[in-house]
C-alpha atoms as an extended CHARMM CRD file, in Angstrom:
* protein
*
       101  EXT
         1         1  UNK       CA              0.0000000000        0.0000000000        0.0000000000  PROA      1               0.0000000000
         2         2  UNK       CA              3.1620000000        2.8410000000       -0.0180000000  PROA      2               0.0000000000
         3         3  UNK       CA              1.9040000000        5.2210000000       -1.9490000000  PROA      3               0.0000000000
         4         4  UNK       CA             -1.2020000000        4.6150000000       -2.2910000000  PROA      4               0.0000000000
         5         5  UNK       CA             -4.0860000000        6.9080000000       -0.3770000000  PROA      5               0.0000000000
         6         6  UNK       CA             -7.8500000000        5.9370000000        0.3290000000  PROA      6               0.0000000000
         7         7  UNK       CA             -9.1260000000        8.1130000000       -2.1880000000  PROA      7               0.0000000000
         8         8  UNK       CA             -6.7360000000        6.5560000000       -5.6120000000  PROA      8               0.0000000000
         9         9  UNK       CA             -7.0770000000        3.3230000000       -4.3820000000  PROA      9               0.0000000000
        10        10  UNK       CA             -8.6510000000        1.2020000000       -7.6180000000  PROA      10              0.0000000000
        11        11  UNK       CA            -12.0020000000        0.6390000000       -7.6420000000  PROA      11              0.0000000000
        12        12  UNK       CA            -11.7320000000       -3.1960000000       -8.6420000000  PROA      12              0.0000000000
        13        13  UNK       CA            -10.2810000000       -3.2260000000       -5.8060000000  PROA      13              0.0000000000
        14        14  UNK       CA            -12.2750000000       -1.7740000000       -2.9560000000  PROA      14              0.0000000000
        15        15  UNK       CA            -15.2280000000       -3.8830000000       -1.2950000000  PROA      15              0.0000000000
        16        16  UNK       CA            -18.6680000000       -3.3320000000       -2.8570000000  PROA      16              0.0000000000
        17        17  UNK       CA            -21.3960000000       -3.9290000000       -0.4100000000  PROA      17              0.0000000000
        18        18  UNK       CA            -23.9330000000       -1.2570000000       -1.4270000000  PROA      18              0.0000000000
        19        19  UNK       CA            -26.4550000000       -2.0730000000       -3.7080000000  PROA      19              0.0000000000
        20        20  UNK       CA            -28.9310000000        0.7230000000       -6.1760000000  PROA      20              0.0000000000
        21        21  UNK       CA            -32.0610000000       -1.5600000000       -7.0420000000  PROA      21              0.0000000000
        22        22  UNK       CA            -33.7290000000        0.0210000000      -10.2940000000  PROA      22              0.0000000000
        23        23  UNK       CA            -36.9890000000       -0.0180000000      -11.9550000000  PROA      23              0.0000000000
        24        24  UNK       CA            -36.8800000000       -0.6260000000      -15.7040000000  PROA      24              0.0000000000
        25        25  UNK       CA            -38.9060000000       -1.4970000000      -18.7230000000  PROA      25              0.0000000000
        26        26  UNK       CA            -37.9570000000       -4.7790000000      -20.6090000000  PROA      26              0.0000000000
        27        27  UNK       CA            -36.7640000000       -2.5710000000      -23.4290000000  PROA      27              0.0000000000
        28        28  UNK       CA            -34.3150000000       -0.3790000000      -21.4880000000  PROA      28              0.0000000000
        29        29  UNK       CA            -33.2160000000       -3.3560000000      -19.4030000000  PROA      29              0.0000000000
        30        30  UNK       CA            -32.4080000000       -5.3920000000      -23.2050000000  PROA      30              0.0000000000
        31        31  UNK       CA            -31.0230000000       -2.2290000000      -24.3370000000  PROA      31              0.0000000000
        32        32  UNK       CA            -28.2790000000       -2.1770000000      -21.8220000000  PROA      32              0.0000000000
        33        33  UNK       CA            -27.9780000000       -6.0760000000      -21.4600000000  PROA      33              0.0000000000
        34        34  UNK       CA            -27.1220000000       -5.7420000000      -25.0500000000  PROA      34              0.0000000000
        35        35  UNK       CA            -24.3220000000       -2.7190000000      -24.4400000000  PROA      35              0.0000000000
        36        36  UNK       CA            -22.7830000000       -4.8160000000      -22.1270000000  PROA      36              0.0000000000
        37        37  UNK       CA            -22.4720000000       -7.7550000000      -23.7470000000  PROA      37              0.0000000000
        38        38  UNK       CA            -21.2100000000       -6.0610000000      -26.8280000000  PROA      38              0.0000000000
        39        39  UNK       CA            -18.4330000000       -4.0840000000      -24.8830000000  PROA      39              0.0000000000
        40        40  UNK       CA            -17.5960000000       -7.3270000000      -23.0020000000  PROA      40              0.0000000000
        41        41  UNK       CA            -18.6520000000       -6.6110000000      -19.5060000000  PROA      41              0.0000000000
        42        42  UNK       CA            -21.4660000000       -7.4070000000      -17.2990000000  PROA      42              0.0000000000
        43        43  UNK       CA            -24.5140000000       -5.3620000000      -16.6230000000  PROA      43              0.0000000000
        44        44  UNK       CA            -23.1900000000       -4.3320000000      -13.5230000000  PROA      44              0.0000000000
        45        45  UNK       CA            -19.6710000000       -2.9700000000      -14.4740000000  PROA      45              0.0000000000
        46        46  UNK       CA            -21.3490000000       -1.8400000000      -17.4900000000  PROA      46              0.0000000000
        47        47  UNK       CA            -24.0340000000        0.3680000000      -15.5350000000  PROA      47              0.0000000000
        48        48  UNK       CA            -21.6250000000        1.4400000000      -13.0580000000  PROA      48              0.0000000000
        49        49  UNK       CA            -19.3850000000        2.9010000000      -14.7820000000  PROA      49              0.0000000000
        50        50  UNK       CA            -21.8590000000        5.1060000000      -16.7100000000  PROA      50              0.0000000000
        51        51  UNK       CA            -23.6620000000        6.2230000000      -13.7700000000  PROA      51              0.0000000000
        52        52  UNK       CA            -20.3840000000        7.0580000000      -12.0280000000  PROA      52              0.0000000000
        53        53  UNK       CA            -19.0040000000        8.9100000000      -15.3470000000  PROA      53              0.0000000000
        54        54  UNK       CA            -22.4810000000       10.1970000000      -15.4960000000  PROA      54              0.0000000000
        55        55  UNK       CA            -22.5950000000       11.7580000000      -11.7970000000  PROA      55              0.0000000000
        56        56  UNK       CA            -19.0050000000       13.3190000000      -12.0190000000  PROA      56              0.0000000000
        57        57  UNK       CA            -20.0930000000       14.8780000000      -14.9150000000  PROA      57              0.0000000000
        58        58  UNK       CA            -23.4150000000       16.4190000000      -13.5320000000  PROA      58              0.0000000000
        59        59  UNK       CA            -21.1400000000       17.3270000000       -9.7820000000  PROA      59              0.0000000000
        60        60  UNK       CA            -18.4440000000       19.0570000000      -11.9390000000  PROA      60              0.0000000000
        61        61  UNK       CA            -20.7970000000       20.9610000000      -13.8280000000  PROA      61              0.0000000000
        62        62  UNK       CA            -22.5550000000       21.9390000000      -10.4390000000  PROA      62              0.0000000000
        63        63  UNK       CA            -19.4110000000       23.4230000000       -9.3030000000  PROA      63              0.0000000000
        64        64  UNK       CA            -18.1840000000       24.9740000000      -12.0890000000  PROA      64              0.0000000000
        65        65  UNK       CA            -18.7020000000       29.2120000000      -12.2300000000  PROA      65              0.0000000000
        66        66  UNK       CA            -21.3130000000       29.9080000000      -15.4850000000  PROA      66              0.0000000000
        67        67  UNK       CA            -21.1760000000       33.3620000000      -16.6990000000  PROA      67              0.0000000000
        68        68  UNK       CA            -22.1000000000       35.1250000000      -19.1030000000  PROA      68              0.0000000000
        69        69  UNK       CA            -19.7510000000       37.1320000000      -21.4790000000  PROA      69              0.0000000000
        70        70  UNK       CA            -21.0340000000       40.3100000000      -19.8060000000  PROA      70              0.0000000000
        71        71  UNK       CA            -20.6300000000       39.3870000000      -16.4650000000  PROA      71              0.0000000000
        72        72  UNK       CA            -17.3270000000       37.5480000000      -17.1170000000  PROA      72              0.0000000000
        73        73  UNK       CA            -15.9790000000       40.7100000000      -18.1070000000  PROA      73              0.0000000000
        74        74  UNK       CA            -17.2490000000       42.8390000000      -15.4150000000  PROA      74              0.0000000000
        75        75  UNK       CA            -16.0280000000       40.4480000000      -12.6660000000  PROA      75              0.0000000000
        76        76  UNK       CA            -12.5190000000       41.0820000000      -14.4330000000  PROA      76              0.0000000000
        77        77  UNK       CA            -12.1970000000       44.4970000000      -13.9810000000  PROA      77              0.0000000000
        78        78  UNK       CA            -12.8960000000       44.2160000000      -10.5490000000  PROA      78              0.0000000000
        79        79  UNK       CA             -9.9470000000       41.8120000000       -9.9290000000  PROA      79              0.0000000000
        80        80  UNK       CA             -8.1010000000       44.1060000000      -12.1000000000  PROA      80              0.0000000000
        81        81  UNK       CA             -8.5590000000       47.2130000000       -9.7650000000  PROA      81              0.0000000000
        82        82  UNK       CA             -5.8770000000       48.5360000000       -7.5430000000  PROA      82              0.0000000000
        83        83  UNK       CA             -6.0310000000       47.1230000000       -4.2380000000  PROA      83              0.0000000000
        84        84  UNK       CA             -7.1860000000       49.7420000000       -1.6170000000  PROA      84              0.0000000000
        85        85  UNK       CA             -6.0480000000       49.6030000000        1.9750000000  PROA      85              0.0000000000
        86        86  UNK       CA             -8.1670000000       48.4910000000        4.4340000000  PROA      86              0.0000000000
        87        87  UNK       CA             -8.6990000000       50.3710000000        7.4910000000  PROA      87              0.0000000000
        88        88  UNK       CA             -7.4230000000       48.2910000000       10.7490000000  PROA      88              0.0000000000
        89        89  UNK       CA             -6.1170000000       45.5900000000        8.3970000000  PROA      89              0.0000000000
        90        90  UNK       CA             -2.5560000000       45.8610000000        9.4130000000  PROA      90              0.0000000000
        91        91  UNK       CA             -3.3800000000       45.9130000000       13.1100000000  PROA      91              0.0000000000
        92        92  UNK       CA             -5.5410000000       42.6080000000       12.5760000000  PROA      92              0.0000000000
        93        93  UNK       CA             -2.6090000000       40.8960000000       11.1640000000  PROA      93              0.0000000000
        94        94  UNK       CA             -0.1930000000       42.4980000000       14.2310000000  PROA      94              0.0000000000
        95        95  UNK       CA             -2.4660000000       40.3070000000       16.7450000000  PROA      95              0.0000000000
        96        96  UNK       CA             -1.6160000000       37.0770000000       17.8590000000  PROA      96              0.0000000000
        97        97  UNK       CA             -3.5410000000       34.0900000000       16.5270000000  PROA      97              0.0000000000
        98        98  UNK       CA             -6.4140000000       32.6200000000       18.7580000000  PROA      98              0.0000000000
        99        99  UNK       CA             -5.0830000000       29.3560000000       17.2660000000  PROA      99              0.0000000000
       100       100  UNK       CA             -2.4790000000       28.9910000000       18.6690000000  PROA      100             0.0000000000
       101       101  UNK       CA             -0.9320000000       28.3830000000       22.7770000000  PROA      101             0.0000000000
């Protein structure tokens, strides 16, 4: 296990004891019997890999910033402003951390 952390461990490898039951028609349930077989895997690697590639796709677009051209461009100018000083900044900084002894 050197080198390897929890969260790149392979997922062959880690123990699967959750279960997803699903409702299906016969035709959806063919259609992906029949993607599986014809990429070589069984329905259950075959489904779970497309409804894990599926739900990282639909997370990362949840957390991704959408704007629009307009607003893109306005949010730019504000990190492009001079800084200003803020008053009692510098004195906050001075203190000593509550974090520590």
């Amino acid at each position: 296990m050197y080198g390897k952390l929890p969260y790149t461990l392979d997922m062959a490898t880690a123990t699967k004891s959750d279960r997803i039951e699903l409702r299906l028609t016969s035709d959806q349930k063919s259609e992906i019997e029949q993607a599986a077989a014809l990429s070589g895997r069984t329905v259950t690697d075959f489904s779970v890999s497309v409804l894990v590639r599926e739900a990282e796709e639909v997370i990362r677009f949840e957390r991704e910033l959408h704007l629009s051209k307009k607003s893109w461009d306005a949010f730019n100018e504000i990190l492009d402003r001079p800084a200003k000083p803020l008053s009692g900044l510098a004195d906050l900084l001075k203190r000593p951390s509550v974090f520590s002894d």
